[in-house]
Each structure stands twice: as C-alpha cells, then as structure tokens.
N, C-alpha and C positions, 0 to 999 in steps of 0.2 A: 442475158435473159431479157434487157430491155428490149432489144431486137427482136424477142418471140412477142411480145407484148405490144409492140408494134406492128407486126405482123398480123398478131392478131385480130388488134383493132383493126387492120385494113380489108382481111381478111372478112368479117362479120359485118363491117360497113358497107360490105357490096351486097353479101349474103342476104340479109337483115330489109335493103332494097330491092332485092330479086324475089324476097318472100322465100327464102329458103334458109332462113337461119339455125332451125332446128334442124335440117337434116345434116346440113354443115357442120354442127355443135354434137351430133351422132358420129358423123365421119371422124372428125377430131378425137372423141374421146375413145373410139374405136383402137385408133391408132395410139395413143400417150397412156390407156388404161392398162394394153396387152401386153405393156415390155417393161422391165426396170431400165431406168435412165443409161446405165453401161448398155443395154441391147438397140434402146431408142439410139446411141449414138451411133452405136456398130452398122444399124441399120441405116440410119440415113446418109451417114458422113464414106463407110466404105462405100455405097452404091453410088453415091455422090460422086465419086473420084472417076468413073466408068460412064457412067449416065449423063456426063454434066450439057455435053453437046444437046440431049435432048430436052432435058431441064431447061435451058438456055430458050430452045424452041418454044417450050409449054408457058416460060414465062413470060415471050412476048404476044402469046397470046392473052394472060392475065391483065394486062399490062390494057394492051387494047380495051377487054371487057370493061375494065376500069374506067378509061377513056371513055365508052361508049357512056357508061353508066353518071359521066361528070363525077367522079370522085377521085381522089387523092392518090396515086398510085407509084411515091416518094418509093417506099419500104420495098416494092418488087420491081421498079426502077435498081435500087440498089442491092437485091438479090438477083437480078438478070446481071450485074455485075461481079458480083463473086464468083457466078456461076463461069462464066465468062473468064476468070481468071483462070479457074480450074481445067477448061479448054485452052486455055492460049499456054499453059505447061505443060498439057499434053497428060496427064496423068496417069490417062486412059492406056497412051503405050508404057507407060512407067511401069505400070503393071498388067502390061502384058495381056490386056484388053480383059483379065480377069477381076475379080473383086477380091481388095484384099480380104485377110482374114481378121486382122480389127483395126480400129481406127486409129488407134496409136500409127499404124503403118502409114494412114493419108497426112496425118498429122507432120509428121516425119518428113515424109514428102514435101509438104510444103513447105515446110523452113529451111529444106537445102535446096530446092532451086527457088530461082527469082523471080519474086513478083513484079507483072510487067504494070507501070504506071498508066 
C-alpha cells in the first residue's frame, strides 16, 4: 500500500499542476468507491495480465507528461516496469489472450514462471 500512496502523490502532483485535481480526486473515488477490495483486485490485476502491453504504452505516455510537467515521475518509471514484466512472460498467451476469472489465477502465474531481471 506504500506504493498506492506513492502513486498517489505522484499521481495528484501532476493533477494539482494541471488544475485538474478534483476531477482527478472524482475519477479515483469513482473507481476505489464501486468495488469491495477482492473486486478492485479481480479488476485490475486479471485485466492487468491481458492489457499489460497497452498499459506499458499508456504509461510511457504518463511518464512524458510528467517530464513535460518537471516533476518526479520515479513511481510510474517503476510501474512501466512491472508492467513490462508482465509482457515479457507473456501472460497474455498464458491465458489464452482471455481474462482470467480471478486474480488468484495472475497471481499463480507469476510465481511459476520467471521473473526476467
């Protein structure tokens, strides 16, 4: 959870500059209000295992704006690399380019094949 907290500061320190912090702070609570924590997982972690190639794309976008913006952009620096691990195992055909059915299953996944350094 330090990592969400980090994120999130990073996340609101752009926001916050851009003058769009409340609508930001709407999106968020949109998303963490509508699900109990087991659905928020299932959500993001299965689609996660499928999507990751694009996620990969979306956060070297972030990544930029950050850049543009001169600010700190450690935390999605090191989520463009998890993401990134999750493509380089391919998980996407591990399961057969569908979404598993819960996250236990990504989970799984990743402690038996290997993580590339």
């Amino acid at each position: 959870m330090k990592g969400f907290t980090a994120l999130l500061l990073e996340t609101l320190t752009a926001a916050y500059k851009s003058g769009i912090d409340r609508e930001i702070l709407t999106s968020i609570r949109g998303t963490l209000s509508s699900h109990s924590t087991e659905e928020l997982a299932n959500l993001l972690l299965t689609r996660t295992a499928i999507h990751a190639e694009r996620r990969v794309a979306e956060m070297e976008e972030v990544i930029g704006t950050l850049k543009d913006l001169d600010l700190d952009y450690s935390v999605s620096l090191a989520t463009k690399g998890k993401l990134q691990q999750i493509v380089d195992l391919d998980l996407k055909s591990h399961f057969d380019m569908k979404v598993p059915d819960h996250f236990v299953q990504v989970l799984e996944a990743l402690m038996n094949k290997s993580v590339p350094q």
